[in-house]
C-alpha positions in Angstrom: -23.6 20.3 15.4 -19.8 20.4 15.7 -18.7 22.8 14.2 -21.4 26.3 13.2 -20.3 26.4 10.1 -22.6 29.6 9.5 -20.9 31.3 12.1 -17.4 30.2 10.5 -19.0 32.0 7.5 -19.8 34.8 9.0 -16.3 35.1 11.1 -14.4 34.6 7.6 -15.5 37.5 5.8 -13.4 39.7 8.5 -10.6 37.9 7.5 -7.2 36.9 9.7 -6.1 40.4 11.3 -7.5 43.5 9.8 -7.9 47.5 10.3 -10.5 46.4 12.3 -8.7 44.0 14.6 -6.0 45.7 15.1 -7.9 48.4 16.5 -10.0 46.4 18.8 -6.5 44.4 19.7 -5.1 47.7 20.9 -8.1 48.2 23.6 -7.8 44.7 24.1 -4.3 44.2 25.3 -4.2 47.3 27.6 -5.7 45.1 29.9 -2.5 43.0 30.3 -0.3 45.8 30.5 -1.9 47.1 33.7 -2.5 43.6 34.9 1.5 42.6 35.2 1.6 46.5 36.8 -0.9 45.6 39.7 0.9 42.0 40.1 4.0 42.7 40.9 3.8 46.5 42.5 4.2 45.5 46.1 8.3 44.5 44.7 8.9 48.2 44.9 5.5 49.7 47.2 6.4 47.0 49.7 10.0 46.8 49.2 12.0 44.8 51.6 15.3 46.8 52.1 18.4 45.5 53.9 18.0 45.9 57.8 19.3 45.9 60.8 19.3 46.2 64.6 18.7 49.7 65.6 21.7 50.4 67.9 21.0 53.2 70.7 23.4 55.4 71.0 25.0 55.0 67.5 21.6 55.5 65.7 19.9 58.4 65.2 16.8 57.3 62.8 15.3 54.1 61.4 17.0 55.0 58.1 20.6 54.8 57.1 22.9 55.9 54.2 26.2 55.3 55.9 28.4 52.1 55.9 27.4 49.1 57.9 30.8 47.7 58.6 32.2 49.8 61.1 33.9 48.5 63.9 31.1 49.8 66.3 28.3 47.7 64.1 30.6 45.0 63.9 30.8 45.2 67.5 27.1 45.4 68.3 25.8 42.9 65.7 26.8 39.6 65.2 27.6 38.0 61.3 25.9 35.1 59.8 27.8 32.3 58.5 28.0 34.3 54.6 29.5 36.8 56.2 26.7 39.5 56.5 25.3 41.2 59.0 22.8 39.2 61.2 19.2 41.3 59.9 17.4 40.2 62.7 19.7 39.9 66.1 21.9 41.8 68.2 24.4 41.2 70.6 22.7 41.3 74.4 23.9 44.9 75.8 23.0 44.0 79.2 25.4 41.4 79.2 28.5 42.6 77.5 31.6 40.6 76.3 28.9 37.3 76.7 28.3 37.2 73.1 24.7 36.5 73.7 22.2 37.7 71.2 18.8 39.0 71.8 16.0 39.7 68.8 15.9 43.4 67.5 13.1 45.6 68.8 13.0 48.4 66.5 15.4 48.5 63.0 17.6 50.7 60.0 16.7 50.4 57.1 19.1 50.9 54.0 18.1 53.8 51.5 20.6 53.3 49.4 17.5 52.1 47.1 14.4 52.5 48.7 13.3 55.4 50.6 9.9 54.8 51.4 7.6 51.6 51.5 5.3 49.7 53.4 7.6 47.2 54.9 9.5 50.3 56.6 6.6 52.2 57.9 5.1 48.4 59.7 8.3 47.1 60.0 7.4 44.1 58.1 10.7 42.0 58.4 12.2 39.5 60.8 9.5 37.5 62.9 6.6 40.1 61.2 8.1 39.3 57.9 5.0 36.5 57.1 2.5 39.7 57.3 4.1 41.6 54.2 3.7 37.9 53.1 0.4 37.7 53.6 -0.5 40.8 51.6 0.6 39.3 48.0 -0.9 36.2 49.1 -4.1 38.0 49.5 -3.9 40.1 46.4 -3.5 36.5 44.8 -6.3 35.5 46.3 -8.6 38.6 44.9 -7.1 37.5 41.3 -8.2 34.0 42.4 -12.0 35.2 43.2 -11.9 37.2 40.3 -10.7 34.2 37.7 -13.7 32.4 39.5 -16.5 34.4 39.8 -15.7 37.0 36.9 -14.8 34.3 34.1 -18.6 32.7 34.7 -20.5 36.1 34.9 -18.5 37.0 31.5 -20.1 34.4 29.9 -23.6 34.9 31.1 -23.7 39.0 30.5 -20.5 39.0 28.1 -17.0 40.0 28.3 -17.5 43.6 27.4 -19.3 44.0 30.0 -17.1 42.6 32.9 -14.2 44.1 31.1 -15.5 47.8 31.5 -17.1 47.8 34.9 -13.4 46.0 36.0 -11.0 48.6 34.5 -13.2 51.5 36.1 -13.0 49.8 39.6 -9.7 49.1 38.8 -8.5 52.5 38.4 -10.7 53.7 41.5 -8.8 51.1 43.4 -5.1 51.0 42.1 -5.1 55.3 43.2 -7.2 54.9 46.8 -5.4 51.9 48.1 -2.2 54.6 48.4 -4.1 56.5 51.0 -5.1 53.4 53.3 -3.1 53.9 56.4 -4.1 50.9 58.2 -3.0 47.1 57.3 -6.4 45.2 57.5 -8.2 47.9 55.0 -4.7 48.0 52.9 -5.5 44.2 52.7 -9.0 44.3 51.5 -8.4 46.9 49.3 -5.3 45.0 47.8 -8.0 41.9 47.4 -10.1 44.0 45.7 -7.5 45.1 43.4 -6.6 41.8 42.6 -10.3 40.8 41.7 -10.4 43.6 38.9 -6.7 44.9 38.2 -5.5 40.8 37.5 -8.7 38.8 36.8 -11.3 40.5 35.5 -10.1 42.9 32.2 -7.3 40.5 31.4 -9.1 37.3 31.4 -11.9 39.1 29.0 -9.7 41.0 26.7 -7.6 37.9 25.8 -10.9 35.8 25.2 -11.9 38.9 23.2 -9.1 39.0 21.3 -9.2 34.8 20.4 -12.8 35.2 19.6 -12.3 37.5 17.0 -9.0 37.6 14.9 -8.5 34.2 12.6 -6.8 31.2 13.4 -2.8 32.0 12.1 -2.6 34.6 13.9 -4.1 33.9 17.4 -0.8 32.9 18.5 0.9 36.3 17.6 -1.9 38.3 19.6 -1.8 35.4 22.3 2.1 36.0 22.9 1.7 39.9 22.6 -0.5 39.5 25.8 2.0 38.0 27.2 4.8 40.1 26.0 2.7 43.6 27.1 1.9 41.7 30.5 5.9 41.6 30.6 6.1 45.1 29.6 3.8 45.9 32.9 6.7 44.4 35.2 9.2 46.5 34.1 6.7 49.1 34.5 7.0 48.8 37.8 10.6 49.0 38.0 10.9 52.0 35.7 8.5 53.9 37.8 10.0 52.8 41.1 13.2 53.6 40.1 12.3 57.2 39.4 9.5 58.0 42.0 10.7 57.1 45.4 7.7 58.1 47.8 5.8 54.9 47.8 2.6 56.6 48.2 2.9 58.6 45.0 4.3 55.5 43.1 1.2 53.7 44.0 -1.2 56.7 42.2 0.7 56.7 39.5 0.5 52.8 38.9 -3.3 53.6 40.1 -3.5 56.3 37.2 -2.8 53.7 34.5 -6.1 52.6 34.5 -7.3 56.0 33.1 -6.2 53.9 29.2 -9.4 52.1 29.8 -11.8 55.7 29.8 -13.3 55.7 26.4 -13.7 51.7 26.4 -17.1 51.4 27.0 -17.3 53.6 23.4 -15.0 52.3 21.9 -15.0 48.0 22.7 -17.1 46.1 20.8 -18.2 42.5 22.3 -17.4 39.2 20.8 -19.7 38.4 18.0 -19.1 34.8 18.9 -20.6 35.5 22.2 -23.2 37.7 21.0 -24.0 34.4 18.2 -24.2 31.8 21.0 -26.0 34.2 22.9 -28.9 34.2 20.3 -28.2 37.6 19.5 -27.1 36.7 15.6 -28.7 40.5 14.9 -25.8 42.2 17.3 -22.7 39.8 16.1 -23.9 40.6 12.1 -24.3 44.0 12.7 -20.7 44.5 14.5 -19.4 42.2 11.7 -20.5 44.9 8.8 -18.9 47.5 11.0 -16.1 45.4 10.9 -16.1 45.0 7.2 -16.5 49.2 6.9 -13.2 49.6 9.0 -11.6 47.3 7.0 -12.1 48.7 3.9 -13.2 45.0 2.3 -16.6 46.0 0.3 -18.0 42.3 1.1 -22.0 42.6 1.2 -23.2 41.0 4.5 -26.9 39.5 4.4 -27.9 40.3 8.1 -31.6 38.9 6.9 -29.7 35.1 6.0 -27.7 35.3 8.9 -30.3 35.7 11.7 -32.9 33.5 9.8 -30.3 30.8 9.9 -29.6 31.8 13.3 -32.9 31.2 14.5 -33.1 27.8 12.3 -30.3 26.7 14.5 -31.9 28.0 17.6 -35.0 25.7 16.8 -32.9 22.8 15.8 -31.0 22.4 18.7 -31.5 21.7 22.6 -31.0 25.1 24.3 -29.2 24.3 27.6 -26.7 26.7 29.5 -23.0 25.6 30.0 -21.6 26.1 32.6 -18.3 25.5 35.2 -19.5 22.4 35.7 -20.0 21.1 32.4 -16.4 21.2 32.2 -16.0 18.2 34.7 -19.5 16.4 33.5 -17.6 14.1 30.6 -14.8 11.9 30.9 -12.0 13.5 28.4 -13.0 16.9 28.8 -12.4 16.1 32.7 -9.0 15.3 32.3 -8.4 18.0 29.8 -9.8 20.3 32.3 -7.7 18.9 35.5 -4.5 18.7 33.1 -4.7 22.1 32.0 -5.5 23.2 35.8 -2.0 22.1 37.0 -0.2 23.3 34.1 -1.7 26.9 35.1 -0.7 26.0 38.8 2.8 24.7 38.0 3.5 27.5 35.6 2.0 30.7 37.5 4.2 29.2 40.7 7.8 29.2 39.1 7.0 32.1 37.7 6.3 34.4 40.6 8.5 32.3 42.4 11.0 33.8 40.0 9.8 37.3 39.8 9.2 37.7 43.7 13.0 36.5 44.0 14.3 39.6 42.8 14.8 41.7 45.5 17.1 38.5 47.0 19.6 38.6 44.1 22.2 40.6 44.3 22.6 44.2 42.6 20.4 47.1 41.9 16.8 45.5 42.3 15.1 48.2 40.1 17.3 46.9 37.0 17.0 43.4 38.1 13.3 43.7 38.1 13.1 45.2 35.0 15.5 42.1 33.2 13.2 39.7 34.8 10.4 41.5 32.5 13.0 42.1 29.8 14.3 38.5 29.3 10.9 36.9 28.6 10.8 38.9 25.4 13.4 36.5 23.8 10.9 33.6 24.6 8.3 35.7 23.2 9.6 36.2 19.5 10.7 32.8 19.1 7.4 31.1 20.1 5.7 33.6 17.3 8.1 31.6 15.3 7.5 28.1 15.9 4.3 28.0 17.9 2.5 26.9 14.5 5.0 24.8 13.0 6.4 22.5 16.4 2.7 22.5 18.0 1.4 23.9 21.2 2.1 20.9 23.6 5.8 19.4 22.6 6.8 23.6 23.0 4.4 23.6 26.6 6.0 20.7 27.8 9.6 21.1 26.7 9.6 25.0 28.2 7.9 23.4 31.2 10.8 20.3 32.1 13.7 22.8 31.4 11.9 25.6 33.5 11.4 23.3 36.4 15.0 21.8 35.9 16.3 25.5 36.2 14.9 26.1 39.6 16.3 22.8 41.0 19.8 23.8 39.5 19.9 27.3 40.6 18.9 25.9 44.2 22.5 24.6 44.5 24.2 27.2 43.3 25.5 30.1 45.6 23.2 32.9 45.7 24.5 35.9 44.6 26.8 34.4 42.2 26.9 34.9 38.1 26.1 31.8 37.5 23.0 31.2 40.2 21.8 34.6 38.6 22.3 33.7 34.9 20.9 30.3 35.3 17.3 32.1 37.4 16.8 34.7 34.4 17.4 31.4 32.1 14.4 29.7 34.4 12.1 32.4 33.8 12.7 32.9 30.4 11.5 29.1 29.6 9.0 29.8 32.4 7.0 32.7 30.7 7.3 31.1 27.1 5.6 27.7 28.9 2.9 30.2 30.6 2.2 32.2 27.2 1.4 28.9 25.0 -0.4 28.0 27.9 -3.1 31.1 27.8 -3.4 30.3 23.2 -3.7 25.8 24.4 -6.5 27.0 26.8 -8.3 28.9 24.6 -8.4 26.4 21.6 -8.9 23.6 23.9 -12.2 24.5 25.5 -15.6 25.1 23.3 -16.6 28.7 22.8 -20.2 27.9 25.5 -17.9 28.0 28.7 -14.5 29.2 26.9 -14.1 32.3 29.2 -15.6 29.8 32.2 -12.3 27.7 31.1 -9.8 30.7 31.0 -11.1 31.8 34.5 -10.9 28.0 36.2 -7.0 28.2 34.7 -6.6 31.2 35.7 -8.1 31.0 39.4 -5.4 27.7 39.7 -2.4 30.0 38.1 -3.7 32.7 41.3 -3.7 29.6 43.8 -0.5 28.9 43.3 0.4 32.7 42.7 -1.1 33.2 46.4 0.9 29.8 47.6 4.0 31.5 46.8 5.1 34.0 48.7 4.3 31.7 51.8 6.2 28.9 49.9 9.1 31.2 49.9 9.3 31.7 53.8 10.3 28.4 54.2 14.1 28.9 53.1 14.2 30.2 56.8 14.5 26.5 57.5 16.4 25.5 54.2 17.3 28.3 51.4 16.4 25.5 49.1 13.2 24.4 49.7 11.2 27.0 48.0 13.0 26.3 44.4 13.5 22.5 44.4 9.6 22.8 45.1 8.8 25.2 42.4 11.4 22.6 39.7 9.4 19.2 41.2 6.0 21.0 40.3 6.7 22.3 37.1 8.4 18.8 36.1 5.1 17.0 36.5 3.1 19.3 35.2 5.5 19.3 31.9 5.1 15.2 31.6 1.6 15.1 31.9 0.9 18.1 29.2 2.1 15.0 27.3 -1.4 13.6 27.5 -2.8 16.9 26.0 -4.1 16.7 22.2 -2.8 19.3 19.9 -4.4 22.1 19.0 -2.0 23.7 16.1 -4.4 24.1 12.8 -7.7 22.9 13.9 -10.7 24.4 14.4 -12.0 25.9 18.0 -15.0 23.7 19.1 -18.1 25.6 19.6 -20.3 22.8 22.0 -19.6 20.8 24.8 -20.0 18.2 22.5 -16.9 19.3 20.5 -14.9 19.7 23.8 -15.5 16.2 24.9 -14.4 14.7 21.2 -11.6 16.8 20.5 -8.4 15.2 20.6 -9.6 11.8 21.7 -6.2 9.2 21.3 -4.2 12.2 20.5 -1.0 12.1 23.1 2.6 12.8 22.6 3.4 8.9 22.9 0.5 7.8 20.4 2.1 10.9 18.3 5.6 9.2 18.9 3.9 5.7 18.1 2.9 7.0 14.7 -0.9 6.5 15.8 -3.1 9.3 14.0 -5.8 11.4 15.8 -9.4 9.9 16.0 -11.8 11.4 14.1 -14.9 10.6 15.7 -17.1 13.0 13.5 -15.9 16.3 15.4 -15.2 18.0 12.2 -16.1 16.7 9.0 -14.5 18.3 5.5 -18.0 18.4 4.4 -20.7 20.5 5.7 -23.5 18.5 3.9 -22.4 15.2 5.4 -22.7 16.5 9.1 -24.6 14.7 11.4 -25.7 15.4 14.8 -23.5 14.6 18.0 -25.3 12.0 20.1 -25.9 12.7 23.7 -22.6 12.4 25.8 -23.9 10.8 28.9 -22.1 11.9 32.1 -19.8 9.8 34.1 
């Protein structure tokens, strides 16, 4: 059937956003706040601090507090064309007066911000500067096999499940990796992390969270992940900026998972998942509890619903969805592939953007924590026109000016107002485009491989989150390579969202079959061209007139 209009039923008697949701929202969207912690920690863990040549005889220890420009540096170390110190060179002692330049050997490090972090202890700068590199991109990467393996697995055994067992791992984890004193473990455990601390209770809790409040106000909860995700980044600035031993900062970013202790009591799993499931007893039973914490005094027949459950059950071809069925039809293919580089081009400005801050200039610690505070403007006004402009004109409009951002600001001199002003402008558009992006998903795809769907977007956002910190070594060649990339990417990503349907004020599909006839002929341009959305029998206004989907055969 297309839609399960018994389910619907059931569903609706919880209403929009009650006691109960609320409640269950508030475990739910812990799991973001701790997930934008773990992303971007290494900022301030693995701070990159200004260096220099250590100088022997006007040196006494790898870390400084004094002035740089004295005549003796000045004398020692050659100036790059801006002006500053050369980080990485010095001039050849052995032959004096010949101005010849030789690569440093050891380094000072300026405290004026950071005291302590694993760039300093490995000296991770200079011609090692790909291997602090390398461990974000491999921290992506864990995200990226979590998003892959965890998403599936949350749909076979359920998302409570893989939300609980994550945030306990997560919290084992996020405090042990602070003791690792060798870079290979430091690595794996950093993977790890990313696997459960990015991927595994955030990708569950927001499915969670769509599954069970009503329709009007999935896009409020959908941007309040994003907005408490946001809240994690500056986080990590607050808490940098107050603890300045980086081994201590990362326990106490570690400790945050202790929010997640009593959520194997307290969680409840998705009654839709428990319904597909063929567990109708489960999703009625944690509907009535529902209905008791809300205070509504609606009667709930558990007898009807699990009879009718079972009539469906018999009705129907039982077959498991799967990855793969996402890719079996024609038009939920290119749904699937569009929505796969909208996650790539969005998650890749974005971190573009939010690694950057360290390389604009002023107290990093504050800059971080605007970077988190600016998307909150993007935030309130999408709550505000998400359901009345549509989720694809807002995706691609946020998308064109977000990738137009990072092409301008690659012009402008760094370190200016303007070149500053016009990156926080970027990311603001950037995280409103990646927010709508996480509620389009999740109405898009059917509820059978929903979570599947969430974790295929989310394993391309953590592709190109693990692409970017390499992407950003290539300014040593140009400094604007990395951001006239990042602006291309997102700009054809923001056309082709064109091609999307729209999902504002219609029901989620529930089948593959839905997925592959939702939205049919529904594009921006036919939208433009005053065409109206087929209707080929995905949801008719009458329940007695519904027919059964005929076989989609695979292409």
């Amino acid at each position: 059937m297309a839609v399960d209009y018994v389910l619907e039923d059931l569903m609706g008697k919880l209403g929009e956003f009650g006691k109960y949701q609320f409640l269950q929202f508030f475990l739910q969207v812990l799991s973001a706040l701790t997930a934008g912690l773990h992303m971007l920690s290494l900022v301030t863990v693995a701070a990159v601090p200004d260096h220099r040549c250590f100088i022997e005889g006007l040196d006494n220890s790898s870390l400084s507090t004094g002035p740089w420009n004295s005549s003796d540096i000045l004398a020692a170390i050659p100036l790059k064309p801006s002006g500053e110190l050369d980080s990485c060179h010095m001039y050849d002692p052995a032959a004096p007066g010949a101005n010849s330049t030789i690569a440093c050997t050891s380094y000072v490090y300026d405290t004026t911000y950071y005291k302590t972090s694993r760039t300093i202890d490995w000296n991770f700068v200079c011609d090692r500067r790909w291997m602090g590199a390398i461990v974000q991109t491999v921290f992506m990467l864990g995200v990226f096999t979590g998003a892959v393996t965890l998403g599936g697995l949350a749909d076979k055994v359920g998302r409570k499940t893989v939300f609980c067992w994550s945030a306990l791992f997560q919290l084992i984890i996020g405090v042990g990796v602070a003791f690792i004193p060798e870079y290979f473990s430091f690595m794996a455990a950093r993977y790890l992390l990313g696997i459960v601390g990015s991927a595994g209770a955030y990708i569950c809790g927001f499915v969670l969270t769509m599954e069970l409040v009503g329709p009007s106000k999935r896009t409020v909860c959908g941007i309040t992940f994003q907005a408490v995700f946001a809240g994690g980044i500056m986080l990590v600035a607050g808490w940098g900026a107050l603890i300045h031993d980086r081994q201590w900062l990362q326990v106490v970013y570690g400790l945050h998972g202790c929010l997640f202790l009593g959520h194997w009591w307290w969680l409840d799993e998705s009654p839709r998942w428990l319904w597909m499931q063929g567990r109708a007893a489960e999703a009625v039973d944690i509907v009535a509890k529902g209905l008791r914490i809300n205070g509504s005094g609606i009667p709930v027949d558990k007898e009807y619903y699990v009879q009718k459950a079972k009539q469906q059950a018999a009705a129907e071809e039982k077959s498991s969805a799967g990855l793969s069925d996402l890719f079996r039809t024609p038009n939920l293919r290119m749904k699937t592939l569009n929505v796969c580089l909208c996650w790539f081009a969005n998650s890749l400005v974005y971190y573009g953007l939010s690694l950057s801050a360290g390389k604009l200039y002023g107290n990093p610690y504050l800059i971080l924590f605007i970077l988190g505070l600016v998307e909150f403007p993007s935030y309130i006004t999408i709550v505000f026109v998400l359901d009345r402009l549509g989720r694809r004109s807002i995706t691609s409009t946020l998308m064109l000016g977000g990738g137009l951002c990072c092409i301008v600001a690659a012009y402008i001199a760094q370190g200016s107002t303007t070149s500053t002003a016009v990156v926080m402008a970027g990311k603001l558009l950037i995280a409103g485009s990646f927010a709508v992006i996480y509620n389009y998903s999740a109405e898009l795809f059917p509820t059978v491989v929903r979570n599947s769907a969430m974790g295929l977007g989310s394993m391309c956002a953590r592709l190109s989150g693990a692409l970017t910190p390499l992407i950003t070594l290539l300014d040593s060649f140009d400094p604007k390579i990395p951001a006239v990339l990042f602006g291309v990417v997102a700009l054809v990503s923001g056309f082709w969202v064109m091609f999307l349907p729209e999902t504002m004020n219609q029901p989620m599909p529930e089948s593959i079959e839905d997925g592959e006839n939702f939205g049919k002929g529904d594009t921006w341009f036919s939208q433009c061209a005053g065409r109206k959305q087929r209707q080929d029998s995905v949801y008719p206004e009458d329940p007695e007139q519904m027919v059964p989907l005929k076989t989609i055969e695979s292409k």
